[in-house]
C-alpha positions as CSV (number, residue, x, y, z in Angstrom):
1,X,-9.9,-10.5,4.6
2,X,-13.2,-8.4,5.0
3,X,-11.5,-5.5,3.3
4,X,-10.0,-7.4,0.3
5,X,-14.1,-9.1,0.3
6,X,-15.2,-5.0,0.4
7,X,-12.4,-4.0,-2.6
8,X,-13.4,-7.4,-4.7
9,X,-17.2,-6.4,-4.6
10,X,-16.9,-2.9,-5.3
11,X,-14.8,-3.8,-8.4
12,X,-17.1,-6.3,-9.6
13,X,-20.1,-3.8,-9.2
14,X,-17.9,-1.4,-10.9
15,X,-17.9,-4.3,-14.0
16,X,-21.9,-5.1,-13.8
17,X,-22.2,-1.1,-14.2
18,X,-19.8,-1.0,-17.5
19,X,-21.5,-4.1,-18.7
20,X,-24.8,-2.6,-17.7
21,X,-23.8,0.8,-20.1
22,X,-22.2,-1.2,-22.8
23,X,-18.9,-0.8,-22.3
24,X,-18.3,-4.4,-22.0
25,X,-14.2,-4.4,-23.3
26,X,-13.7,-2.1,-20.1
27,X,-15.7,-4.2,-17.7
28,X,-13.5,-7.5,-18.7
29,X,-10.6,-5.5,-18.1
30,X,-12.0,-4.7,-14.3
31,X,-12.9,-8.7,-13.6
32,X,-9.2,-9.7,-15.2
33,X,-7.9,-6.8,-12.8
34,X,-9.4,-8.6,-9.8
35,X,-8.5,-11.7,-10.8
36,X,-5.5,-11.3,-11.1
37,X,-4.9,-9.2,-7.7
38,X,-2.3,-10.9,-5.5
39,X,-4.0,-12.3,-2.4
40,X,-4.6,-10.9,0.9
41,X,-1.8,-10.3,3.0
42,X,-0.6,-9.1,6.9
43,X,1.5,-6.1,7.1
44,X,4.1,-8.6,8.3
45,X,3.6,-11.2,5.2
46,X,4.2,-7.9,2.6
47,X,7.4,-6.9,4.8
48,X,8.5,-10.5,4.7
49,X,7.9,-10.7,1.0
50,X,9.3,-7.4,0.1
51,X,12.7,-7.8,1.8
52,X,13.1,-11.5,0.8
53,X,12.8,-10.0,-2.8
54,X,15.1,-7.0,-2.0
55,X,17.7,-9.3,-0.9
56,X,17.1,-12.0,-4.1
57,X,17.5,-8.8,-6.3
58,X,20.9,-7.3,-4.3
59,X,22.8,-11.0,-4.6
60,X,22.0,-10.9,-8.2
61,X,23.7,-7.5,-8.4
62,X,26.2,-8.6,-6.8
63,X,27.6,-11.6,-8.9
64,X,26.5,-9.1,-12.4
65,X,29.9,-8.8,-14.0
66,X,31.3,-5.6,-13.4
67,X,31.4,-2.7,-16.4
C-alpha cells in the first residue's frame, strides 16, 4: 500500500508539472492513467488472479470448434 501511495503521488506530481508547463492534454492523460490503475495487490492475489484467468482462457479454447 505505501508503494502504490509513493507511485500515485509521483504520477500526480508528474500531472501538476505538465499542467504547470501547459501541456494540459498530457497531464489528463497521466491522472486518467492513475485512475484507472488496477488496485494494490499481494504477490499471492496477482498469482491467484493470473492463473484463474489462465485457466478461464484454456476451457474456452478448449470447447472453440476445431479448424
Amino acid at each position: 500500500m505505501n508503494t502504490r501511495r509513493d507511485v500515485v503521488r509521483g504520477w500526480n506530481a508528474m500531472a501538476q508539472l505538465l499542467d504547470e508547463q501547459g501541456h494540459r492534454e498530457l497531464a489528463t492523460v497521466v491522472r486518467r492513467f492513475v485512475e484507472r490503475m488496477p488496485p494494490p495487490s499481494t504477490e499471492k492475489q496477482w498469482i491467484a488472479s493470473e492463473l484463474k484467468a489462465r485457466v478461464a482462457h484454456a476451457r474456452e479454447n478448449e470447447r472453440a470448434p476445431s479448424r
